[in-house]
C-alpha positions in Angstrom: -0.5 10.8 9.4 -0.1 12.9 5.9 3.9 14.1 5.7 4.8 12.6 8.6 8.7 13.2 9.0 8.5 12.4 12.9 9.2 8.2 13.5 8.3 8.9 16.9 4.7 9.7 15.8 4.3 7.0 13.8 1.3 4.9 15.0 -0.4 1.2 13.9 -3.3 0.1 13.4 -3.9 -2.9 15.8 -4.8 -5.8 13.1 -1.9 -4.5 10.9 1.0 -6.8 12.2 -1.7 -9.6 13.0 -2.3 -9.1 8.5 1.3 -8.8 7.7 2.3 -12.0 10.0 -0.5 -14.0 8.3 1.0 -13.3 4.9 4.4 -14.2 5.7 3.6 -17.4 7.7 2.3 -18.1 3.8 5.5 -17.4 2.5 4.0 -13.9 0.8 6.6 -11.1 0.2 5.0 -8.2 1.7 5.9 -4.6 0.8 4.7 -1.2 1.1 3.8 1.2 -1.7 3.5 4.8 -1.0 2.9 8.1 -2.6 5.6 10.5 -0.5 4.5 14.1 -2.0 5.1 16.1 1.0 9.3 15.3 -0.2 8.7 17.3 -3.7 6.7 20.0 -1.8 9.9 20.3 0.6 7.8 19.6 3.7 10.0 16.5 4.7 13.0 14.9 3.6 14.0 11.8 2.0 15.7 10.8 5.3 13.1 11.5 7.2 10.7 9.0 5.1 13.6 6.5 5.2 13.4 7.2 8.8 9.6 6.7 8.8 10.1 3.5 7.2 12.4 2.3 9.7 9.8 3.0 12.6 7.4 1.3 10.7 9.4 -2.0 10.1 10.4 -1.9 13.7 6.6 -2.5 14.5 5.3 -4.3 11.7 8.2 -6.8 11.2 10.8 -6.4 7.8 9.3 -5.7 4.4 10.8 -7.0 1.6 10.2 -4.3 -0.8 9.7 -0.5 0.0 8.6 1.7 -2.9 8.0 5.4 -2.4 7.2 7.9 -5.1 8.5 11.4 -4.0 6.5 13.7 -6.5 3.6 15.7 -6.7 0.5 15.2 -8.7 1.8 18.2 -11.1 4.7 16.0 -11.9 2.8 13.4 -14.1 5.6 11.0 -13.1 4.9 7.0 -13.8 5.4 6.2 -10.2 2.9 8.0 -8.6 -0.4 6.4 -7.6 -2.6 5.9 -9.5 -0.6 5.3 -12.1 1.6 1.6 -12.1 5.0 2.3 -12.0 5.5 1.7 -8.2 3.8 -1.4 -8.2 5.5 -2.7 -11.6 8.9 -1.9 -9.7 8.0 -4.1 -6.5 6.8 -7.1 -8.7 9.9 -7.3 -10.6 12.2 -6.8 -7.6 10.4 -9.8 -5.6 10.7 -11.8 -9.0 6.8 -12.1 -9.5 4.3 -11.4 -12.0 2.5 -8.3 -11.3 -0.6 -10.5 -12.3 0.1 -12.1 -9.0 0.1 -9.7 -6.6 -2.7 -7.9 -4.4 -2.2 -4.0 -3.9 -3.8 -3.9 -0.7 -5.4 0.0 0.2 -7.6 2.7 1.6 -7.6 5.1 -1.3 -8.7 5.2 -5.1 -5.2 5.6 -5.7 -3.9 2.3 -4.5 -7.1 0.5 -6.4 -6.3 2.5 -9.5 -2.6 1.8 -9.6 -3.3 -2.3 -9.1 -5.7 -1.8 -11.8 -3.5 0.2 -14.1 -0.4 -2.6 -13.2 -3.0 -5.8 -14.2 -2.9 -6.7 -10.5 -5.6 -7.4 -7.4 -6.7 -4.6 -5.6 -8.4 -4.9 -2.7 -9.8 -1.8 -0.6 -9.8 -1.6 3.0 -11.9 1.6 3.7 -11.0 4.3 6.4 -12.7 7.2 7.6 -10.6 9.0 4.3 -12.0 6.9 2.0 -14.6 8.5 -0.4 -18.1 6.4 -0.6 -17.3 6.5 -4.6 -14.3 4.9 -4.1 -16.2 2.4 -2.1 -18.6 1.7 -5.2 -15.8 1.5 -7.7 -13.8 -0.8 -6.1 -13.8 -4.6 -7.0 -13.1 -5.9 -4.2 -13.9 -4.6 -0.2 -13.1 -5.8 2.6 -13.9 -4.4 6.4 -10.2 -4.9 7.7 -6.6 -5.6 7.1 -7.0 -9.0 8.7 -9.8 -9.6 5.9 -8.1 -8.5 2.9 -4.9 -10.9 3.5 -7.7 -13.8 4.2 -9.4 -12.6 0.6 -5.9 -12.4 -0.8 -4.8 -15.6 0.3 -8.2 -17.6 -0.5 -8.2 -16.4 -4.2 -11.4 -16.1 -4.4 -13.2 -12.7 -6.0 -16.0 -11.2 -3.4 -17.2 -8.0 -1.9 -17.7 -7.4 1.3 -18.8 -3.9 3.0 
């Protein structure tokens, strides 16, 4: 939900824990990346992302890295998807090479800030994904559950 500063709306999709426990039963740090805009256009808060976030790690399980830009697209700022910075910022707080991470997402965004960062990117499609974003993508994959699997088997494929 776009500038959601209610955690009692916060909803999840029903493979997402399912994803997230199969990457920590690997021993993968998983994190979340996120672009927070509606804090610089004053339509929520900082605390009420932090907030969010706390709903969310109530029913995904802990994280072990949050990153969330707060600024608009007008701000040009490094951390904003798609550019790298947020991504660069989670690598080097886990302690790993950005090279060996997989920025797992819906948007162009999240593909262009792994690409931008020299890391995977892996796109899971929703109905707010554009079709172009689809086609430019190097990697697809038809559900969370998948893209962890693809992740994990280190192998390079498409699948839509």
């Amino acid at each position: 939900m776009p500038y959601n500063g209610d955690p009692s709306l916060v909803t999840v999709k029903g493979e997402a824990r399912r994803a997230l426990d199969l990457a920590r039963s690997r021993g993968i740090p998983v994190g979340v990346i996120s672009n927070q805009s509606g804090v610089g256009r004053g339509m929520i808060t900082g605390a009420q992302v932090a907030a969010v976030n706390s709903r969310i790690a109530d029913l995904l399980g802990p994280f072990d890295v949050w990153c969330w830009c707060p600024h608009t697209a007008d701000d040009e700022c490094e951390c904003r998807k798609p550019r790298p910075g947020m991504l660069l910022a989670a690598a080097a707080e886990l302690g790993v090479p950005v090279e060996r991470t997989v920025m797992i997402g819906d948007i162009g965004a999240d593909m262009g800030a792994a690409r931008a960062a020299g890391a995977r990117g892996i796109l899971v499609p929703t109905a707010r994904t554009l079709e172009p974003e689809i086609t430019d993508a190097a990697e697809v994959a038809f559900d969370l559950v998948h893209a962890v699997e693809v992740a994990l088997s280190l192998e390079t494929r498409t699948v839509c």
